[in-house]
C-alpha positions in Angstrom: 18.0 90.6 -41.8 16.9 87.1 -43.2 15.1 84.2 -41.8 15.6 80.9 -40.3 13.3 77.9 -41.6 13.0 74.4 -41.1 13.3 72.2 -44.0 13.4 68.8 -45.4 14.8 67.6 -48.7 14.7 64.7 -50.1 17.4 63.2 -52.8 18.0 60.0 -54.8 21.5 58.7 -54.3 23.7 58.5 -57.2 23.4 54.4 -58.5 20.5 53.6 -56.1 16.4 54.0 -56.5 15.7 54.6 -53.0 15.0 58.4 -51.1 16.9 59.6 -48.4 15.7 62.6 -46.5 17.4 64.7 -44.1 16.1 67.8 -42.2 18.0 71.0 -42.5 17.5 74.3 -41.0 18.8 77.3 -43.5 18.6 81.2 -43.5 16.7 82.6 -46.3 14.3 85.3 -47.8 11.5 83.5 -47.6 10.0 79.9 -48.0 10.8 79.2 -51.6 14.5 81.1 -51.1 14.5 78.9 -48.1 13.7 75.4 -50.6 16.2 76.6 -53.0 19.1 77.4 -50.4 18.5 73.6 -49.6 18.4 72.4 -53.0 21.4 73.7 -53.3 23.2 72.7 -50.2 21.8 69.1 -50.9 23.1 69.0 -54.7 21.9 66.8 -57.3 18.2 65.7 -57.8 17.7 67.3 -54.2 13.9 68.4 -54.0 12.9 70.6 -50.6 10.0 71.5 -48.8 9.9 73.9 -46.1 7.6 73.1 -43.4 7.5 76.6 -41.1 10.1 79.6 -39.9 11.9 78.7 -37.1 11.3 80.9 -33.6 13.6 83.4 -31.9 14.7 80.6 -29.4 15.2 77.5 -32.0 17.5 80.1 -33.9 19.6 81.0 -31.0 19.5 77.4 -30.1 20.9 76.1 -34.0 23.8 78.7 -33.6 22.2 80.6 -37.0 23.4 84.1 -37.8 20.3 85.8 -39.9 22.7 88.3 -41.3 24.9 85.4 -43.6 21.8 84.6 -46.0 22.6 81.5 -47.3 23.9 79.4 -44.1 22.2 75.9 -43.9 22.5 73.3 -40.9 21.1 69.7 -41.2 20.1 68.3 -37.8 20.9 64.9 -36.8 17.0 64.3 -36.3 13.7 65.7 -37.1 13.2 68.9 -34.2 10.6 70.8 -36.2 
């Protein structure tokens, strides 16, 4: 069984100077597998930063299934 945590990355569209970051919340190992899940998800220059594992309730709430490691979510607005 994985974990569920609350993450932000942060990229630099393609052609433009300016950051755009977006908060995601992804099943993972552990706080850096968490980051790199992200990364991933994200693509490009994408740089995360996980800011805390999620609770019983906010994983329920998210729809997240700890079993499917992996499985990332971004959320419309910051909840963490």
């Amino acid at each position: 069984m994985y974990k569920a945590f609350g993450v932000t990355v942060t990229l630099t569209p393609p052609g433009t100077t300016q950051t755009t970051t977006a908060p995601l919340v992804v099943v993972a190992r552990d706080e850096r597998d968490a980051e790199a899940v992200a990364e991933k998800a994200a693509g490009g220059e994408a740089i995360a930063e996980t800011l805390r594992e999620l609770t019983a309730d906010e994983v329920h709430e998210h729809g997240l299934d700890l079993a499917v490691h992996g499985s990332a979510k971004a959320l419309p607005i910051l909840k963490l």
